[in-house]
Backbone bond lengths (Angstrom), bond angles and torsions (degrees), N, CA, C in turn:
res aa  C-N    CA-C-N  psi(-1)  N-CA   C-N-CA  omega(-1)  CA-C   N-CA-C  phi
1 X - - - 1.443 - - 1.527 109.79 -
2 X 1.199 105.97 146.81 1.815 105.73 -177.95 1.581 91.99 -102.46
3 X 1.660 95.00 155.51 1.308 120.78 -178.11 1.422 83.31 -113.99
4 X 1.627 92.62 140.09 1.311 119.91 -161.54 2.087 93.40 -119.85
5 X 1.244 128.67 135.53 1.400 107.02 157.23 1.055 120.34 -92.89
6 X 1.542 140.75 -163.62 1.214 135.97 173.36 1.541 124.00 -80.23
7 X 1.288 108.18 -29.40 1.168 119.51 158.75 1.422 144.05 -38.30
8 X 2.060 79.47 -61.75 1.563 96.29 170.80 1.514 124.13 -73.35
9 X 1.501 107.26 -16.51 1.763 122.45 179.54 1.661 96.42 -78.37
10 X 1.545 152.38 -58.45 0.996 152.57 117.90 1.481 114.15 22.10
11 X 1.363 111.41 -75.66 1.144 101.02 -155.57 2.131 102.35 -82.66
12 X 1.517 111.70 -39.42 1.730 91.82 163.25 0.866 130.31 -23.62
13 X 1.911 100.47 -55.70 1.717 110.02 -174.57 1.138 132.75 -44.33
14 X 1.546 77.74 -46.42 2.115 101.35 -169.56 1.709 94.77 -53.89
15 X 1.930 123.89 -75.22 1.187 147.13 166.28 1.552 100.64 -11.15
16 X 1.304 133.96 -92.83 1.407 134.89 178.41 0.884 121.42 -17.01
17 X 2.157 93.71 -66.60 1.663 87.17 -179.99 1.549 130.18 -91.64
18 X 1.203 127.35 26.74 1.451 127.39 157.95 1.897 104.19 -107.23
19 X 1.057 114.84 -1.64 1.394 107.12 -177.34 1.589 121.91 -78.38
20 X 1.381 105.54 110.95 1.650 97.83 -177.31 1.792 119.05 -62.42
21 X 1.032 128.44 72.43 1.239 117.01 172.30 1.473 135.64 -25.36
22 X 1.167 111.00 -16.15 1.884 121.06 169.24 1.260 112.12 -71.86
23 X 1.463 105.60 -20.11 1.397 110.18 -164.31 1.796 103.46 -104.32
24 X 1.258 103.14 -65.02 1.694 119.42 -154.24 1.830 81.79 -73.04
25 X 1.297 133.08 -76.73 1.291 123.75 176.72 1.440 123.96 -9.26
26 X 1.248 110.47 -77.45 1.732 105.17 -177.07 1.396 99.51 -64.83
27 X 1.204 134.00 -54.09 1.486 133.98 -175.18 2.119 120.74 -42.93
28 X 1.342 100.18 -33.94 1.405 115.26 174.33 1.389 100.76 -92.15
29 X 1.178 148.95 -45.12 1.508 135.59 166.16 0.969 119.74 -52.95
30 X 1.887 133.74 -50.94 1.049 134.80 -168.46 1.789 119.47 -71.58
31 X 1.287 99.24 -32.43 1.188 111.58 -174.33 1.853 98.52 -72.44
32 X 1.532 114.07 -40.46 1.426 112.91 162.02 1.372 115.35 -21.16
33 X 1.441 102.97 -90.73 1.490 121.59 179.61 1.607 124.24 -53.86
34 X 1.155 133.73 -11.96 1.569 129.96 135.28 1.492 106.78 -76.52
35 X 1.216 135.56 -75.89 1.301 109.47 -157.50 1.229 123.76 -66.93
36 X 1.816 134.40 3.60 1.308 152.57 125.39 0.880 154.24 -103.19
37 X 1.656 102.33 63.00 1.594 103.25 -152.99 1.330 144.64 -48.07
38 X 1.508 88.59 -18.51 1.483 119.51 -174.48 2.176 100.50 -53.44
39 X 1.337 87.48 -49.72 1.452 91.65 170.90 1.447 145.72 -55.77
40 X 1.801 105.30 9.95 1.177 131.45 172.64 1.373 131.79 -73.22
41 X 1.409 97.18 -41.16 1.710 137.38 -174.39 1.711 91.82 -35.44
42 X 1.525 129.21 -39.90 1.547 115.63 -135.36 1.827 84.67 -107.31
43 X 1.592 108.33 -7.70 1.917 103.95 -168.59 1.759 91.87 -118.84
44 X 1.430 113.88 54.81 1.727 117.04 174.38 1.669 99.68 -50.33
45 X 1.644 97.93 -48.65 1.776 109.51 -170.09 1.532 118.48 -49.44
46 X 1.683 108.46 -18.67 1.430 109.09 -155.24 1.970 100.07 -82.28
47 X 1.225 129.96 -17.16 0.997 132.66 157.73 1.471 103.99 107.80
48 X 1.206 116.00 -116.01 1.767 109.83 -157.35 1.652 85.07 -66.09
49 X 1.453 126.49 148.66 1.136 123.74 145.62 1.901 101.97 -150.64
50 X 1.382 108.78 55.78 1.431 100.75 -175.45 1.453 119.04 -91.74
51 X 1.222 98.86 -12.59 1.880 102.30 177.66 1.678 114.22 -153.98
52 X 1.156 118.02 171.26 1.198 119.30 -169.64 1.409 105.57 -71.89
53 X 1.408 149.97 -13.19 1.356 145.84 163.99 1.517 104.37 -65.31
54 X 1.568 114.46 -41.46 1.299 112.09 -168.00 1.563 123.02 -73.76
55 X 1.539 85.93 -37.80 1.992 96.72 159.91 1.590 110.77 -35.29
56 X 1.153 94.17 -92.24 1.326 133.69 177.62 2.025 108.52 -7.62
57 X 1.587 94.62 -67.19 1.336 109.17 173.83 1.376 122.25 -63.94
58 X 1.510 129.73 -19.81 1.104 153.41 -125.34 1.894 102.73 -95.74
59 X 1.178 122.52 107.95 1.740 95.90 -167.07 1.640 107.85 -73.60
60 X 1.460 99.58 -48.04 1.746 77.73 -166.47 1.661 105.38 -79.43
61 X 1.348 128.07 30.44 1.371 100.08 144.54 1.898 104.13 -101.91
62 X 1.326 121.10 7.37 1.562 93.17 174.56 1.669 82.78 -105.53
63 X 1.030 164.12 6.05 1.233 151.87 128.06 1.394 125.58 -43.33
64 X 1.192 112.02 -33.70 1.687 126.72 171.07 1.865 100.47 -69.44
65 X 1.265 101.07 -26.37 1.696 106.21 -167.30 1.248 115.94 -82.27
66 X 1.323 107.68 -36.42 1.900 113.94 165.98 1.173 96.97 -87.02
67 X 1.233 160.03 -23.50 1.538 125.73 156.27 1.548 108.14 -59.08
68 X 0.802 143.29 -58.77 1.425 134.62 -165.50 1.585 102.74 -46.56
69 X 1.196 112.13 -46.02 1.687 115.56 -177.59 1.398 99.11 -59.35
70 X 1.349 110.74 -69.49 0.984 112.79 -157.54 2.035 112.08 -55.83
71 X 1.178 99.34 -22.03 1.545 108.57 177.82 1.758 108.62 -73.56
72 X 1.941 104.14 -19.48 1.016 94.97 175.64 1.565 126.48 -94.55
73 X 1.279 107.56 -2.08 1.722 128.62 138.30 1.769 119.07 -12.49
74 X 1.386 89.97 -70.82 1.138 108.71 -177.28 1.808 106.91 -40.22
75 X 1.359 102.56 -79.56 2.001 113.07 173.13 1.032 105.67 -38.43
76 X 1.511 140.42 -34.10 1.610 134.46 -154.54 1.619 75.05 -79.83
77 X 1.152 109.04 -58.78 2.130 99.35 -169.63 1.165 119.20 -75.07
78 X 1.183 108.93 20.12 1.977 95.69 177.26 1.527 93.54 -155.34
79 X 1.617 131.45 42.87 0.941 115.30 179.17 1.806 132.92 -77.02
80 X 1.587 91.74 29.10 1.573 104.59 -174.50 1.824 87.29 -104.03
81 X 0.877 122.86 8.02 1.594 102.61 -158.73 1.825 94.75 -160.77
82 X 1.030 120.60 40.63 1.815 107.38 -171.89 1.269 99.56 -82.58
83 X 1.248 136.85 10.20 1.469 124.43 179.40 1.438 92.44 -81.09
84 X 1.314 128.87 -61.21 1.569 142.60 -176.41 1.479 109.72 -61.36
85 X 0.807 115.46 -46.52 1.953 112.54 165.76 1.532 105.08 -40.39
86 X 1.496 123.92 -56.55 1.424 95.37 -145.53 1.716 76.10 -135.16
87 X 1.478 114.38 73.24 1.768 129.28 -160.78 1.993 78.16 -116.84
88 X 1.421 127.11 -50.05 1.337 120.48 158.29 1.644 132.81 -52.22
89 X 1.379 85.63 -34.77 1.894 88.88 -163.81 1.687 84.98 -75.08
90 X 1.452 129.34 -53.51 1.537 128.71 169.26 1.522 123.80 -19.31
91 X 1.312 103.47 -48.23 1.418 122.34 -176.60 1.626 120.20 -58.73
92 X 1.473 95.42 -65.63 1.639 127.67 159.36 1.401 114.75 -28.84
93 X 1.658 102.12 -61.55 1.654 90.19 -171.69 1.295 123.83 -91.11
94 X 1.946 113.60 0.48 1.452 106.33 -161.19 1.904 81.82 -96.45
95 X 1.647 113.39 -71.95 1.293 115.03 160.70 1.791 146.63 -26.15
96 X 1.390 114.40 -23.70 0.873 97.55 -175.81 1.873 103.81 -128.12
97 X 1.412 87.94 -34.76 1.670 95.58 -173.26 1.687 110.34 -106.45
98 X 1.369 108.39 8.13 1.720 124.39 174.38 1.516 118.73 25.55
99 X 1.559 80.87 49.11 1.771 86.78 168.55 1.359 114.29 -63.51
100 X 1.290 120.30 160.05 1.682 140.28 170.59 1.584 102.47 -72.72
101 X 1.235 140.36 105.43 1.039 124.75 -174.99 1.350 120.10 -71.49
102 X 0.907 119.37 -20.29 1.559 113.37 166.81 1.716 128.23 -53.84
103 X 1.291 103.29 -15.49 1.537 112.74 -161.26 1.913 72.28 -93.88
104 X 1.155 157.80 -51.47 1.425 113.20 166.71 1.392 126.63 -47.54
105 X 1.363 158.63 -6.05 1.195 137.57 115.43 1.133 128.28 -45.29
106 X 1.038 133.33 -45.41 1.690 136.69 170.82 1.686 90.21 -18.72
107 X 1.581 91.49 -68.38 1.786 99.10 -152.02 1.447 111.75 -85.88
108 X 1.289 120.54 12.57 1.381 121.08 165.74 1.501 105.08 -93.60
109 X 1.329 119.22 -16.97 1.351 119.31 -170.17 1.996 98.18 -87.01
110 X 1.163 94.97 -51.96 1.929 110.76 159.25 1.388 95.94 -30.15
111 X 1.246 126.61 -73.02 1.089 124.15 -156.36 1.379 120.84 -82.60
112 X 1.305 112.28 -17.26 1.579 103.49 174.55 1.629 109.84 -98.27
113 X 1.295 116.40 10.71 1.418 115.03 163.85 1.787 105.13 -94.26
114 X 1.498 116.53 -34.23 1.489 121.05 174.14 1.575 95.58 -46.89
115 X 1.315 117.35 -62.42 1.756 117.99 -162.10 1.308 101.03 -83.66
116 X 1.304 170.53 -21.02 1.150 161.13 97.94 1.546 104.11 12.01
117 X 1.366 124.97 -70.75 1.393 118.37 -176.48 1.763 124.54 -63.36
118 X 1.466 101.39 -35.49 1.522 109.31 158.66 1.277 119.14 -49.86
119 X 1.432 114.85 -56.82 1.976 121.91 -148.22 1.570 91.40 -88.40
120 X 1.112 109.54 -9.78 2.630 108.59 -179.82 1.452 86.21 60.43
121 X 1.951 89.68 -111.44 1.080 91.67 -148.01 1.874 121.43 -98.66
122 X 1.585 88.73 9.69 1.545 84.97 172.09 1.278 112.74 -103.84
123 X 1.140 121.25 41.08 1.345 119.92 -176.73 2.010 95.39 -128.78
124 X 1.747 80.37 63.08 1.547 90.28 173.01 1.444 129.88 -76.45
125 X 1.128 112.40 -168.90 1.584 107.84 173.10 1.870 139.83 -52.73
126 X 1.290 77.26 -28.15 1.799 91.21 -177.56 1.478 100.58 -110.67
127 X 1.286 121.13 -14.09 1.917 106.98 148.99 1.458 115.60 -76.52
128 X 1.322 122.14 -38.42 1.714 109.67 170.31 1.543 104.24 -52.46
129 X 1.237 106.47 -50.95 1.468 102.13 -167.32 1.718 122.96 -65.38
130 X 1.087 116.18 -9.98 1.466 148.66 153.10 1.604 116.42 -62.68
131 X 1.189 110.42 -61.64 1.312 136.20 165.65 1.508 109.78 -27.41
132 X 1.266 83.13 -86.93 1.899 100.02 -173.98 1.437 115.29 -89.62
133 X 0.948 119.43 11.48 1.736 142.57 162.32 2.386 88.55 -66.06
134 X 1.262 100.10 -78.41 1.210 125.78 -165.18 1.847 101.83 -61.10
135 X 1.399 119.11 -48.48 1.300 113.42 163.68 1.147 124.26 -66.45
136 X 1.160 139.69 -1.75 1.396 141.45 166.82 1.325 117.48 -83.45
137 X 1.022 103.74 -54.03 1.773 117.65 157.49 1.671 117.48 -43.19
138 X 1.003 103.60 -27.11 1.627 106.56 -177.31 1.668 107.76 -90.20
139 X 1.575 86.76 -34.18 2.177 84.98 -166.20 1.853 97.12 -87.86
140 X 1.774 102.98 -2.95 1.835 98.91 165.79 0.885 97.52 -83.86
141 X 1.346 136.70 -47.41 1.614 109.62 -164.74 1.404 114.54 -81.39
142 X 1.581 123.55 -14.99 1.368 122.79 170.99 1.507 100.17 -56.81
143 X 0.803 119.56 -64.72 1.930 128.87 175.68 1.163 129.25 -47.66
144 X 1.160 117.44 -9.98 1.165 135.50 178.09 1.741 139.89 -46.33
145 X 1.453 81.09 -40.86 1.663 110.81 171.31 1.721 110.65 -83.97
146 X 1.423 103.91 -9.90 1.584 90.49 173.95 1.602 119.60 -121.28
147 X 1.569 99.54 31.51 1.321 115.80 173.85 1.316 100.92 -83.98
């Protein structure tokens, strides 16, 4: 189990809940899938994805982008237990949809440069470190199933 401080429980909260998900969602996925393209391979269905305008514009990848947030909902409320929160979603992606597990870091790293560029200048040192304290924890238990 991770020990969480108060700080770092605080500061998720704070992060989540001022984060516009319309925005940072598609913006942290899309930017995924250009700056790894490789990470395209698993959304053939999502349709145009030939360049970074097309990402970008693309709905169901910023629809794909608020689910991920919104999946990351889930951890903000159970951050005593995220192995068991997302012990299904683990299952799902190693078993059925055979994601690369690494490409959940890919997009936590996506994503903590998306919220970095939002938060300026309060997105200081000991909130990154908060930050990606808490995303790591998420892309272990995403991975989890392919230990």
């Amino acid at each position: 189990m991770v020990q969480w401080t108060d700080f770092e429980r605080a500061t998720i909260q704070n992060i989540f809940g001022k984060m516009d998900y319309e925005d940072v969602g598609p913006a942290a996925f899309g930017r995924c899938l250009v700056v790894y393209p490789w990470t395209q391979r698993y959304f053939g269905n999502f349709g145009n994805l030939y360049n970074a305008a097309a990402i970008q514009a693309n709905p169901m990848v910023a629809a794909h982008g608020k689910t991920v947030l919104r999946g990351l909902d889930k951890a903000v409320k159970n951050m005593d237990d995220i192995k068991a929160t997302y012990a299904e979603l683990s299952v799902l992606h190693s078993e059925k949809l055979h994601v690369d597990p690494d490409n959940f870091r890919l997009l936590a790293d996506c994503l903590t440069i998306v919220v970095a560029s939002r938060m300026g200048s309060d997105f200081t040192a000991d909130v990154q470190a908060a930050f990606q304290k808490f995303l790591a924890v998420v892309v272990s238990s995403l991975g989890r199933q392919y230990h």
